[in-house]
C-alpha positions as CSV (number, residue, x, y, z in Angstrom):
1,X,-10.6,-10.0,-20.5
2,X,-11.2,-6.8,-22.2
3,X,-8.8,-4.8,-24.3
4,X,-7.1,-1.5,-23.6
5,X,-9.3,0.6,-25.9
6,X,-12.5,-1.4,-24.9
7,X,-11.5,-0.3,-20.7
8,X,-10.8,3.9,-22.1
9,X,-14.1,3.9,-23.9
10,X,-16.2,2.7,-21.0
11,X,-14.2,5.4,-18.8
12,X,-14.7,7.9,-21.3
13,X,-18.4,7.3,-21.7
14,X,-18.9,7.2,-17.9
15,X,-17.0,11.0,-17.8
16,X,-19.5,13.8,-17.2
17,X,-18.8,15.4,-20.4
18,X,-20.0,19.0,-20.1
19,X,-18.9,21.7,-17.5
20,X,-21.8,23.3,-16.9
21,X,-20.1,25.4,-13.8
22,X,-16.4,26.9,-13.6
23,X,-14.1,25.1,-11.6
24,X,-11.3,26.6,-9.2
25,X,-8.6,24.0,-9.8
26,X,-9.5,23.4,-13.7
27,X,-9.4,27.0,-14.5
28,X,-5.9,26.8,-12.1
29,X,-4.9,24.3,-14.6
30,X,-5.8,26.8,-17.6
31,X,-3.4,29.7,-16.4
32,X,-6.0,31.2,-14.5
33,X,-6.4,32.5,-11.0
34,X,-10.6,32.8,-10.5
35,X,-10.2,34.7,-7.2
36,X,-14.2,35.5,-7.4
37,X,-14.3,31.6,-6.3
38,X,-12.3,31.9,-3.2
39,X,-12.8,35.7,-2.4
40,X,-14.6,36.3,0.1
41,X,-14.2,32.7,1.3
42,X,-17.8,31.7,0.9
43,X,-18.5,31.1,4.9
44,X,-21.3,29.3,6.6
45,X,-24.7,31.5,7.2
46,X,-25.4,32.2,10.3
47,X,-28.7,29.9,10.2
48,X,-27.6,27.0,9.3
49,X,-24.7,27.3,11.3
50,X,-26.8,27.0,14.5
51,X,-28.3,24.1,13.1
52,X,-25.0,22.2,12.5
53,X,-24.3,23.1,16.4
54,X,-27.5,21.6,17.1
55,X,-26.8,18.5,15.9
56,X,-23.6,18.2,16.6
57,X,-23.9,18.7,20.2
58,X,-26.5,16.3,20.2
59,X,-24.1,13.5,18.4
60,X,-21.5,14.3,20.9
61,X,-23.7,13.8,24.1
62,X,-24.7,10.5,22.7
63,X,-21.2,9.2,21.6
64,X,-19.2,10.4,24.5
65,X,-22.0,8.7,26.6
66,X,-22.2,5.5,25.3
67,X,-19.4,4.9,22.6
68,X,-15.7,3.0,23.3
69,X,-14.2,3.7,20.1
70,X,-11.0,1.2,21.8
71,X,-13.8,-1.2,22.9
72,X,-15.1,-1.6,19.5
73,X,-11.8,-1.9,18.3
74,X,-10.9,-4.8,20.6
75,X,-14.4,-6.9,19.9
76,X,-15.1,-5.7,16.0
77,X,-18.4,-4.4,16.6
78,X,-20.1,-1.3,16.9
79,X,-23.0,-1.9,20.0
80,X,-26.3,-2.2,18.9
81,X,-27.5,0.6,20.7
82,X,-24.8,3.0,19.4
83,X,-26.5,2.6,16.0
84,X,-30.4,2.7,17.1
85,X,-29.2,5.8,18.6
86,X,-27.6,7.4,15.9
87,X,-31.1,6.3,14.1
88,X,-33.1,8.2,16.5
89,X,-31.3,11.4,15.7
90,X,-31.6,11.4,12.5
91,X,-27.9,10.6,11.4
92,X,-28.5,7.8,9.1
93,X,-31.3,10.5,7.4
94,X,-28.6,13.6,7.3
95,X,-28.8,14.4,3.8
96,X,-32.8,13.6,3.2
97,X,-35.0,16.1,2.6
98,X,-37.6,16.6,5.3
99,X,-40.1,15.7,3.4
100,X,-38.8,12.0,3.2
101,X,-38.5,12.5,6.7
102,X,-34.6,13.6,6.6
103,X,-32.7,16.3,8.6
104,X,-32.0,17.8,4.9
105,X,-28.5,19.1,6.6
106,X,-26.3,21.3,3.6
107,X,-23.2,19.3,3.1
108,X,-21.4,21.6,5.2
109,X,-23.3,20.1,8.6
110,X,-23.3,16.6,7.6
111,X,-19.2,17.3,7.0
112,X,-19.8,18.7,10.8
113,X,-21.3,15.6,11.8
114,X,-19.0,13.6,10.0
115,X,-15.9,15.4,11.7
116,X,-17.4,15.0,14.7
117,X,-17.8,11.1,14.6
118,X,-14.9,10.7,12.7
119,X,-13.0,12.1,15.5
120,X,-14.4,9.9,18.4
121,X,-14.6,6.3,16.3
122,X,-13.5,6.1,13.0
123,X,-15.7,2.7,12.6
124,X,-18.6,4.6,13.3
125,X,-18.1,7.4,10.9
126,X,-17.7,4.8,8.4
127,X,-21.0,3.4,8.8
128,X,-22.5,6.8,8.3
129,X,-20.8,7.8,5.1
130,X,-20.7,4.9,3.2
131,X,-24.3,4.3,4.0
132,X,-25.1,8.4,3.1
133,X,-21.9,9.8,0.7
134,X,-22.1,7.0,-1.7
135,X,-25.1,4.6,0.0
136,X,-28.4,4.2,-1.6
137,X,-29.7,7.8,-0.4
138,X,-27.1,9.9,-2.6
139,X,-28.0,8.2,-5.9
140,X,-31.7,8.2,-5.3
141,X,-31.8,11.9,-4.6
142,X,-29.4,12.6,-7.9
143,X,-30.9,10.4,-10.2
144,X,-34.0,8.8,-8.4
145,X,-37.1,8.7,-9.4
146,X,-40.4,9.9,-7.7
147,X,-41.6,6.7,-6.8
148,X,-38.2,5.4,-5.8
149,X,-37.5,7.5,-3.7
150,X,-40.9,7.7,-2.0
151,X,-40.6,3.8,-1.5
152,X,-37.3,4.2,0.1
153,X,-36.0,7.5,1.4
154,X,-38.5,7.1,4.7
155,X,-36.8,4.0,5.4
156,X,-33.4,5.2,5.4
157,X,-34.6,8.1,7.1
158,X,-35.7,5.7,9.9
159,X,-32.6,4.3,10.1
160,X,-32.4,1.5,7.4
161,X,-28.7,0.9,6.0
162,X,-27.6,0.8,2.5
163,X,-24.1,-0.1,0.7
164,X,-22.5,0.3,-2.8
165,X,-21.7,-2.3,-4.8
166,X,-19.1,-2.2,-7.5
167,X,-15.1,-3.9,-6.4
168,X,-15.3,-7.3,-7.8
169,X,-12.4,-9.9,-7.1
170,X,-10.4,-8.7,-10.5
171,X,-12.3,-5.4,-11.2
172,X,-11.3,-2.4,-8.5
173,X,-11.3,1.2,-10.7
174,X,-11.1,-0.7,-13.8
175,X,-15.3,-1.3,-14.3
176,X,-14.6,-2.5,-17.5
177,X,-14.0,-6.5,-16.9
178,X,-16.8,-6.1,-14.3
179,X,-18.4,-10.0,-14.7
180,X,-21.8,-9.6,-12.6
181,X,-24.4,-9.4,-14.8
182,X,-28.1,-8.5,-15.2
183,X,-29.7,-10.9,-17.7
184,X,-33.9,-9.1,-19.0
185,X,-36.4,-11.7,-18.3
186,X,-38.6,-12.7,-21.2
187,X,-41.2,-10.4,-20.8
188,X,-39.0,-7.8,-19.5
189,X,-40.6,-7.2,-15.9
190,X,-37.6,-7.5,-14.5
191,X,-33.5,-8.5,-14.5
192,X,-31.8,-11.6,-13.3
193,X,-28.5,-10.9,-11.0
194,X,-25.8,-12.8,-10.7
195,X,-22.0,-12.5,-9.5
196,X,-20.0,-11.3,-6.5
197,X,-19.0,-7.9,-5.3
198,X,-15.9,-7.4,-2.6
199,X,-15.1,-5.1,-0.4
200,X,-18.6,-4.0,0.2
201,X,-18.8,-1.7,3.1
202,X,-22.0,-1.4,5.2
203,X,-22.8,-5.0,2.9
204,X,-23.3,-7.5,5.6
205,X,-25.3,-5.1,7.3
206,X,-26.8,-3.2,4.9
207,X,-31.4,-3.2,3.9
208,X,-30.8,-2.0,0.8
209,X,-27.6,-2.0,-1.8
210,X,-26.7,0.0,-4.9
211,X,-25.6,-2.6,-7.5
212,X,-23.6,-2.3,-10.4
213,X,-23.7,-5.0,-13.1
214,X,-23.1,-5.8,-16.7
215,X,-26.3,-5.7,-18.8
216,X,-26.8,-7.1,-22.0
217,X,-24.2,-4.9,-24.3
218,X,-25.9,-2.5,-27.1
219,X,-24.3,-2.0,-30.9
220,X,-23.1,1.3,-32.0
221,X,-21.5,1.4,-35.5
222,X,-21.1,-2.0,-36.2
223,X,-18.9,-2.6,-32.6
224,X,-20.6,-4.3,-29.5
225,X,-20.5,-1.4,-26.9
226,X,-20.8,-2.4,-23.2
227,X,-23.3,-1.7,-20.6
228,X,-23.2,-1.2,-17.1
229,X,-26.1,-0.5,-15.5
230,X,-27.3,0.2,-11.3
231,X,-29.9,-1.6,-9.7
232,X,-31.3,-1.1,-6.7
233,X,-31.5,-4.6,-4.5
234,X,-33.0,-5.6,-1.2
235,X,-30.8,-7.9,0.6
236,X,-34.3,-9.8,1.9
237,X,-34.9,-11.4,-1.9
238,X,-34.0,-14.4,-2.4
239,X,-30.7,-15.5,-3.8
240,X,-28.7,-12.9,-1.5
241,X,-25.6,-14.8,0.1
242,X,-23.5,-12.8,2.5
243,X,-20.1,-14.8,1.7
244,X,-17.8,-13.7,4.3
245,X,-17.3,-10.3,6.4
246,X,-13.9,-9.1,5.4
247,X,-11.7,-8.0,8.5
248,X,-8.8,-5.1,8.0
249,X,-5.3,-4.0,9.9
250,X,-8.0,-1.1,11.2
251,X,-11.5,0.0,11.0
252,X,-12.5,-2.8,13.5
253,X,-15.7,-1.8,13.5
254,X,-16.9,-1.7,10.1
255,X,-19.4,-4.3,7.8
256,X,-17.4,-4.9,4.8
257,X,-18.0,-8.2,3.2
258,X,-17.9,-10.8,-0.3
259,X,-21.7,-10.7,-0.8
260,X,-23.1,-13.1,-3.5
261,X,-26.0,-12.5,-5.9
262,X,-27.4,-15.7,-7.2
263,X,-30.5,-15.3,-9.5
264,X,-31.9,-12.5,-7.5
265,X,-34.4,-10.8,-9.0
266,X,-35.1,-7.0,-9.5
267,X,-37.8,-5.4,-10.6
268,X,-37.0,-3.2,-13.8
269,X,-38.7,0.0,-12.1
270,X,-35.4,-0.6,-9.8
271,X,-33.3,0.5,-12.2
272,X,-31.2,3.9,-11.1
273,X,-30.7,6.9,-13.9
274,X,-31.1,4.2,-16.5
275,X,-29.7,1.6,-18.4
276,X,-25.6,1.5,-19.3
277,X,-25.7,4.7,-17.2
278,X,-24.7,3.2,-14.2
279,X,-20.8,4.2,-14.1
280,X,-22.3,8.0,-14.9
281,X,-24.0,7.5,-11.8
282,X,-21.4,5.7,-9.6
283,X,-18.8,9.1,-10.8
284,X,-21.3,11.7,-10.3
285,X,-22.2,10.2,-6.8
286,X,-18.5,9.9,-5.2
287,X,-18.2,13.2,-6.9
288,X,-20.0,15.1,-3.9
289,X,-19.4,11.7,-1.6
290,X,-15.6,11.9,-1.6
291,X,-16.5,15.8,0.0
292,X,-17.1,13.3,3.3
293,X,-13.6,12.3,3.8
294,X,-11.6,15.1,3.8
295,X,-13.7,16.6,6.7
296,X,-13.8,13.3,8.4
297,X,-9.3,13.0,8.2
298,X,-9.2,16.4,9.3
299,X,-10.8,15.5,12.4
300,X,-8.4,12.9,13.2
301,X,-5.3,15.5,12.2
302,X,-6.9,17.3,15.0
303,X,-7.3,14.7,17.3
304,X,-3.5,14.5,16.9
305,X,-3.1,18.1,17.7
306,X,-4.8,17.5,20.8
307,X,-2.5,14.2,21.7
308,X,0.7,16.2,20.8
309,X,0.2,19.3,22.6
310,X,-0.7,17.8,25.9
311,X,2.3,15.2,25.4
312,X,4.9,17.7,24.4
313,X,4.2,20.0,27.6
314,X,4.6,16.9,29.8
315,X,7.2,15.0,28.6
316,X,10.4,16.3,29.6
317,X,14.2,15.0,28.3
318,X,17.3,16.8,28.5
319,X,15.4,19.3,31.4
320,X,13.1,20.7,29.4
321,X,9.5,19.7,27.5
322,X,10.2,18.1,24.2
323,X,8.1,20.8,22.3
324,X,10.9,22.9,23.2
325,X,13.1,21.1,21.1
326,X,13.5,22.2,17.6
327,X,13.3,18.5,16.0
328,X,10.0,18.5,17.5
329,X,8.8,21.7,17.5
330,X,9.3,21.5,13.6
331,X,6.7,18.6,13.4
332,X,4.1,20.3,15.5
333,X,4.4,23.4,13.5
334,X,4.1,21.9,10.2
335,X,1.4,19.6,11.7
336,X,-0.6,22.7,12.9
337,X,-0.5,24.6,9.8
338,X,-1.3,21.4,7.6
339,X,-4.7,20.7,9.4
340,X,-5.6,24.3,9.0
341,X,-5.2,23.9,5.2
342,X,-7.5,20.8,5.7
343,X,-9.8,22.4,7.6
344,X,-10.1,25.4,5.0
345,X,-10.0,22.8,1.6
346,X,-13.1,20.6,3.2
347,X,-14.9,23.9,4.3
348,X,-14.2,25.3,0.4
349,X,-15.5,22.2,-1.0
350,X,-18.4,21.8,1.3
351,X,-19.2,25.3,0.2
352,X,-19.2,24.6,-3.2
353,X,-21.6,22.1,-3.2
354,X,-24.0,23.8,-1.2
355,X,-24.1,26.7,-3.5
356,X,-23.8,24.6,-6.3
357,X,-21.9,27.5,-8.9
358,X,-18.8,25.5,-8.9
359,X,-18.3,22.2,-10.8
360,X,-17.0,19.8,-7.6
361,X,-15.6,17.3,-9.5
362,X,-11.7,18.3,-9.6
363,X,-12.3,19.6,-6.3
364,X,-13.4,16.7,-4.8
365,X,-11.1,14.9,-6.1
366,X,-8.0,17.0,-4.9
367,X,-9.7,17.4,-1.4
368,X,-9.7,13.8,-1.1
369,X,-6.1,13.4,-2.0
370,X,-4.9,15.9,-0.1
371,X,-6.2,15.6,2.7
372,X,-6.3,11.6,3.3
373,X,-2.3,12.2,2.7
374,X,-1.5,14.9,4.8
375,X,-4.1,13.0,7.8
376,X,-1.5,10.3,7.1
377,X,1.4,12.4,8.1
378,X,0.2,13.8,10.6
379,X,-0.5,10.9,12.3
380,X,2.6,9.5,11.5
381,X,4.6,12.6,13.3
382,X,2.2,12.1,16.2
383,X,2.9,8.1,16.9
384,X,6.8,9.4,16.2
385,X,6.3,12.1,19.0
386,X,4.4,9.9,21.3
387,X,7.3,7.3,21.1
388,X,6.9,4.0,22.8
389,X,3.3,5.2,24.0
390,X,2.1,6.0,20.7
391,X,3.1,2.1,19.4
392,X,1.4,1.1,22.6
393,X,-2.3,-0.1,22.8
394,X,-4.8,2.3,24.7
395,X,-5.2,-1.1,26.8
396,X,-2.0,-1.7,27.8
397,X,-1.9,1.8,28.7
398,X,-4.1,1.5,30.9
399,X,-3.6,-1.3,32.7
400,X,0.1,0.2,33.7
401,X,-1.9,3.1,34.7
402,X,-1.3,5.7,32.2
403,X,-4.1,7.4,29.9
404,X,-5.4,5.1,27.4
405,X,-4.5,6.8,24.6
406,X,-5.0,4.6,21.4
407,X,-2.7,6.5,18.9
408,X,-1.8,3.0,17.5
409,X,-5.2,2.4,17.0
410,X,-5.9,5.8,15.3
411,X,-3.0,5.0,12.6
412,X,-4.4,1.9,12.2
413,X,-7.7,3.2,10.9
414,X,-5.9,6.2,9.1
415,X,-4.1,4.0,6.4
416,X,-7.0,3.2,4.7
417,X,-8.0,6.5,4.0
418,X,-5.3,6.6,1.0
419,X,-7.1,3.8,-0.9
420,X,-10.9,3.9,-0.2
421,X,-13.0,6.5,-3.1
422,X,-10.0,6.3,-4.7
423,X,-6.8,5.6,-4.4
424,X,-3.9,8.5,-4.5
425,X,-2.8,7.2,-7.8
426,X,-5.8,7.0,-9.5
427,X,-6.9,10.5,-7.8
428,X,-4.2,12.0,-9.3
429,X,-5.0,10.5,-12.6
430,X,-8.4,11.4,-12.4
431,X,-6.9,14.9,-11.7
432,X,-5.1,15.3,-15.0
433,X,-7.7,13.9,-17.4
434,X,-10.1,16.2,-16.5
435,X,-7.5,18.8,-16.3
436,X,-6.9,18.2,-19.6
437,X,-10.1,18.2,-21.1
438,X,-10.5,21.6,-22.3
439,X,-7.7,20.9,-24.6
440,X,-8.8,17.8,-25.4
441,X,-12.4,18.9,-26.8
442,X,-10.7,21.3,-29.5
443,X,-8.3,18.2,-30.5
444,X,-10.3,15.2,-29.9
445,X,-12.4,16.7,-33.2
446,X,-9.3,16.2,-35.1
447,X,-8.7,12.9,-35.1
448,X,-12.4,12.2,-35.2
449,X,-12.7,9.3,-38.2
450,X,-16.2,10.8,-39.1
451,X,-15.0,14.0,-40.2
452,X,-14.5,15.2,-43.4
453,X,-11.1,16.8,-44.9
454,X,-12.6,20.2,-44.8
455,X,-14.1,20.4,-41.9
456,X,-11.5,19.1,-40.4
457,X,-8.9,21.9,-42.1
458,X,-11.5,24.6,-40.4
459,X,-11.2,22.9,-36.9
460,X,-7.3,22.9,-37.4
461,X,-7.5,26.7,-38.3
462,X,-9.2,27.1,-35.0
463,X,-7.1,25.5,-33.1
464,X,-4.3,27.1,-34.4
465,X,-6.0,30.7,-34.1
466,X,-6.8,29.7,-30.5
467,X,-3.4,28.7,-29.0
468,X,-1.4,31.4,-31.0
469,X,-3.0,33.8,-28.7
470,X,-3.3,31.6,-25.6
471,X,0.1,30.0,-25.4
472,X,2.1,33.4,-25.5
473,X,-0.5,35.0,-22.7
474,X,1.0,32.1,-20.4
475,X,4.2,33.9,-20.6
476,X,3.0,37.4,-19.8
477,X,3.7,38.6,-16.6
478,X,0.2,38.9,-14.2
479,X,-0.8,42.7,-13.4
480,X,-2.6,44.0,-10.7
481,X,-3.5,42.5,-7.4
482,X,-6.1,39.7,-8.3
483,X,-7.1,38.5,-4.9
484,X,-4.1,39.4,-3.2
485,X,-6.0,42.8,-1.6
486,X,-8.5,40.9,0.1
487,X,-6.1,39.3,2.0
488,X,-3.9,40.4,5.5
489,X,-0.8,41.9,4.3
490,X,1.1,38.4,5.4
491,X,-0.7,36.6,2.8
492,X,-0.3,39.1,-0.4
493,X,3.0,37.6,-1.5
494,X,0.9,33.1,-1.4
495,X,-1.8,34.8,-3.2
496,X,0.1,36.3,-6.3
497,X,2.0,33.2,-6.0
498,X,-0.8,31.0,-7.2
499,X,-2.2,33.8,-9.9
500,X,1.4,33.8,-11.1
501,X,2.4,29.9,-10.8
502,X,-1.3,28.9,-12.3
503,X,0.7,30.6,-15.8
504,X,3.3,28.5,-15.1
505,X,1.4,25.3,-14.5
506,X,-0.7,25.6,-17.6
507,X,1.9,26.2,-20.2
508,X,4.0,23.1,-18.8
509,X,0.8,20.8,-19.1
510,X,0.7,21.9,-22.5
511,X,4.7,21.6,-23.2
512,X,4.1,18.3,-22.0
513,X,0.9,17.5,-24.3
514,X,2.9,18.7,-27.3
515,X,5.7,16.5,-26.6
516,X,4.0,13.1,-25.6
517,X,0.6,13.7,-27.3
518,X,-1.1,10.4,-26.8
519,X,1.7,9.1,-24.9
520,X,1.3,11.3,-21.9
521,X,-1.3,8.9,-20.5
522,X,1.8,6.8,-20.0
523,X,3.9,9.6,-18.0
524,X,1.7,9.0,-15.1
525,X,4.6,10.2,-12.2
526,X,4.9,13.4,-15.0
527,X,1.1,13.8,-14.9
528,X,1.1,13.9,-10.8
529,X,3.9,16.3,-10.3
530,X,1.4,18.4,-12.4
531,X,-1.4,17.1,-10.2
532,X,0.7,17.8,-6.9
533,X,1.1,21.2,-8.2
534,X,-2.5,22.8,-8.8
535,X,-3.4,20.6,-5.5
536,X,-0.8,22.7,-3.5
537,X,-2.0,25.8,-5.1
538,X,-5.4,25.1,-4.3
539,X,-4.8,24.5,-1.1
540,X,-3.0,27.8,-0.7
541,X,-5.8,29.6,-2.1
542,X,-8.1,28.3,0.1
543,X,-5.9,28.3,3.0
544,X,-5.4,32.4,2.8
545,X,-9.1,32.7,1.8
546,X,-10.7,31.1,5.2
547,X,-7.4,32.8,7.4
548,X,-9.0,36.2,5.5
549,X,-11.9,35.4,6.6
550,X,-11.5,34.4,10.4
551,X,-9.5,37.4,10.4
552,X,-12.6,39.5,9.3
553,X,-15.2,37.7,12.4
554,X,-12.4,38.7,14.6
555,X,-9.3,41.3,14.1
556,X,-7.7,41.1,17.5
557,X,-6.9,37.6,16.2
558,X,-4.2,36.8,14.0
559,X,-3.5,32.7,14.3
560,X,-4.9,32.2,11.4
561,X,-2.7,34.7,9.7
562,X,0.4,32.7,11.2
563,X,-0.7,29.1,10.6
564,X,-2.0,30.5,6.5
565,X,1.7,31.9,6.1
566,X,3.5,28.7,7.2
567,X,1.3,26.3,5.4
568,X,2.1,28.8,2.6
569,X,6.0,29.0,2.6
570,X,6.0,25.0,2.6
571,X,3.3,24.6,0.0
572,X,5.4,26.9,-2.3
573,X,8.8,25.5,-1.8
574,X,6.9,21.7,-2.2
575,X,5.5,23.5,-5.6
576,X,9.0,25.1,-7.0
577,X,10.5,21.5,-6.2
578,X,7.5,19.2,-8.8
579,X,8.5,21.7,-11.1
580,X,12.3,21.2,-10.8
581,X,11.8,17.4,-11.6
582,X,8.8,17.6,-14.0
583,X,11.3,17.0,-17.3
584,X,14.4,16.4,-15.3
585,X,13.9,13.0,-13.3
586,X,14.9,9.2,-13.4
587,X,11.5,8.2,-14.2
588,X,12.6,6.0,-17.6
589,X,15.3,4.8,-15.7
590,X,13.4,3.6,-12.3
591,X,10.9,2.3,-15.0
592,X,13.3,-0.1,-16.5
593,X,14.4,-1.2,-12.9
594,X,11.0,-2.2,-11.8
595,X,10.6,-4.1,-15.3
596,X,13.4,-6.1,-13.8
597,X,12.9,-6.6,-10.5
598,X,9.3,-8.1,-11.8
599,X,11.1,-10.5,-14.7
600,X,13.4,-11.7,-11.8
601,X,16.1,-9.8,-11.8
602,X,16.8,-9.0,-8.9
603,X,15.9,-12.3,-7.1
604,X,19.2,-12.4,-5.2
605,X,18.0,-9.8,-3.2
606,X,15.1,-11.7,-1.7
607,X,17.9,-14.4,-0.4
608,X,18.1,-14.9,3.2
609,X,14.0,-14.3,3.7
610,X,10.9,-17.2,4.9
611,X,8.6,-15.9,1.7
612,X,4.6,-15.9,2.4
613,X,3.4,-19.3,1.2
């Protein structure tokens, strides 16, 4: 088992370490409000709009023709045919370039695809992100070499599947105690593999796997300094054991399995970016693969749009439809609104990393988390809403003769969406280390062993000289109208709201530095109030940014407007209320409690229960 410091220096030598781009949400996070990111909201051209629709309506034909999405959640598979299909229009070769014999869609269209899939079977859209976000084909075309990906973009172009595998049975996003290993040969032609890797999606399935596995570790200053490098295997060699296909409470249809590696080998040239770089790579790659999900949630949020309006015009209690009532009519508002906001985050993301002047990584990260949470409410309001029917199978449904309508089924393959790429928790933690970082290259310097007494006084200097101006400019009030006049009148008040509350966000980060210095990695439910905060504020941003800018297509229409300004009031009030707890709370108290509870504390509770053997 590996110590604390020996897991924070493999994450910290994994971190990309330079910002080579600005980022929206880490300049949020530094008191200020880039409105040149998110003004004008940086839309879709018209050209490769058309071919998004292209392919889209092609997907659509082809799924509505031949796919069951209930069907494949009653028998756990996903028809052969559904995925030669897909393979025959390209969708398992989205993101390839043409000249691998690709689509080469931006990430804005294979979000489109995505969404559309993700919509009509969850299963299926599975198959084609983890295979494309974080598969084999994202990697290659980051960090590939020519001859790599020569030898195997065609093939995935064709329709070949690929997987990624780093979850081990005791390692999930702590990589450090990974124990599959990659031992050199003798004459160093090649590595020997062998260990386990969980939760493998695509992995029973899949032609070709990303690996991740411990190679022999290198010294640096005296101390042994681990190494985890990625491999690319071939599930043909010998030595590759599909153990057992995992099955889940949803996502019926997806390959996720224990696959086994014993003495496979791999040919050094199969190496990815290089060796001990392969948690670089794995971060880097779910850095623009996590831009999948939120687009794919949002699909679902409006699939539940869909369910709910229909429902709450037919159902009638008390004599009128239930959408009439306010209990109701509050959920279907606040569900509206929120799936805008999703809609314009994954759009703002996807954006960015097509255009590729905006460092993803925080944005990514925050699109994920927002997004997969609100999907998760939303469909929680909607099995609410649908009552009895929503708890009810599409089958049984239908064979009472009512509309199959598998909203069950839908939550079912929602929940997941908290934990996969990350869960919340360790999203938000994500979050507020790299949030931090700017502060944490001018002191990091300071406590740096190597350094010398004097150069050391002149970084202190510095430092000082640097936040004796910055601190105080948190405080100032924020003049003129940054952003807020490219907005509909409506929207003004959200926008200044952010410039202003991005002031008031940066200075408490820092309060909070100052207070817990290297504590503060303990104050985790501290550091997500913080989190919660500049993800709300993003979200606002965007949210008036994309309603500006359906307003500007279109002027006669002003939904946008209405469903910007209610997402808006909610986001701000959620805002004003993490800041009201961030110092005062019960966090050291409900600490204690759960230290209890887990010595035995509390045992008498449990009384009266049959425990799980």
């Amino acid at each position: 088992m590996t110590t604390k410091q020996t897991t924070l220096e493999v994450a910290e030598d994994a971190r990309e370490k330079e910002w080579k781009h600005p980022s929206f949400i880490g300049e949020l996070f530094l008191g200020n409000f880039r409105s040149d990111l998110v003004f004008p909201f940086p839309a879709q051209s018209e050209e490769d709009r058309k071919k998004g629709d292209e392919i889209c309506a092609k997907v659509s034909k082809f799924l509505k023709e031949n796919l069951d999405p209930d069907e494949v959640d009653r028998t756990g598979e996903i028809p052969k045919k559904v995925i030669d299909g897909l393979a025959e229009l390209g969708c398992f070769g989205m993101k390839i370039p043409e000249e691998y014999g690709g689509l080469h869609l931006s990430q804005t269209n294979y979000n489109r695809v995505c969404h559309l899939v993700g919509s009509h079977c969850a299963s299926t859209a599975v198959w084609l992100s983890a295979h494309q976000s974080i598969g084999v084909p994202q990697p290659l075309l980051l960090f590939g070499t020519e001859e790599q990906k020569k030898k195997y973009l065609p093939r995935f172009a064709k329709g070949a599947v690929s997987a990624f595998a780093l979850t081990e049975i005791g390692v999930g996003s702590d990589p450090a105690n990974m124990t599959t290993v990659a031992t050199p040969s003798e004459d160093g032609s090649h590595y020997i593999l062998n260990g386990e890797k969980l939760w493998c999606t695509n992995g029973p399935k899949a032609d070709v796997i990303v690996v991740m596995a411990q190679t022999p570790p290198k010294i640096v200053d005296g101390r042994e300094k681990k190494q985890i490098t990625a491999f690319i295997v071939e599930t043909n060699w010998k030595g590759f054991e599909i153990v057992h296909r995992c099955r889940f409470m949803g996502m019926s249809g997806i390959q996720n399995g224990l696959l086994r590696f014993h003495d496979v080998k791999v040919p050094k040239e199969n190496i990815l970016l290089g060796v001990g770089k392969g948690l670089k790579l794995a971060l880097v790659t779910l850095n623009t693969g996590r831009l999948t999900m939120p687009a794919a949630v949002t699909a679902g949020a409006k699939w539940c749009l869909n369910v709910t309006r229909n429902w709450s015009n037919e159902r009638v209690q008390w004599g009128k439809p239930i959408g009439q009532h306010e209990a109701i009519a509050a959920k279907i508002a606040q569900m509206t609104s929120t799936t805008f906001a999703m809609e314009s985050i994954w759009r703002l993301s996807a954006a960015y990393a097509d255009r590729k002047n905006v460092d993803i990584r925080l944005e990514a990260a925050a699109a994920k988390l927002f997004c997969t949470e609100a999907s998760w409410r939303i469909i929680d309001a909607t099995v609410q809403i649908r009552g009895g029917r929503g708890y009810e199978t599409a089958e049984s449904l239908k064979a009472r003769g009512e509309k199959g309508i598998g909203v069950e089924r839908v939550m079912r393959d929602s929940r997941i969406n908290t934990i996969i790429e990350g869960t919340s928790q360790v999203m938000r933690l994500f979050i507020a280390r790299e949030a931090l970082d700017p502060h944490a290259q001018r002191i990091f310097p300071l406590l740096d062993p190597k350094k010398g007494i004097a150069e050391k006084i002149g970084l202190l200097l510095k430092l000082v000289l640097h936040y004796s101006f910055w601190f105080p400019k948190q405080w100032l009030p924020v003049l003129g109208s940054k952003g807020s006049d490219q907005v509909p009148e409506q929207l003004k008040r959200h926008v200044r709201f952010v410039n202003t509350t991005s002031k008031r966000l940066s200075r408490n980060l820092f309060i909070a530095m100052m207070m817990y210095q290297q504590g503060l990695e303990k104050k985790q439910r501290l550091l997500a109030r913080l989190v919660n905060v500049g993800t709300e504020l993003f979200a606002m941003a965007a949210t008036c940014a994309y309603a500006a800018h359906l307003v500007s297509q279109k002027p006669s229409d002003q939904s946008s407007v209405e469903l910007a300004d209610l997402f808006c009031r909610d986001a701000s009030s959620r805002v004003r209320k993490q800041f009201h707890t961030l110092f005062r709370n019960s966090d050291v108290y409900a600490y204690g409690v759960a230290q209890k509870m887990l010595k035995g504390n509390y045992l008498w509770l449990e009384d009266g229960i049959i425990p799980p053997e």
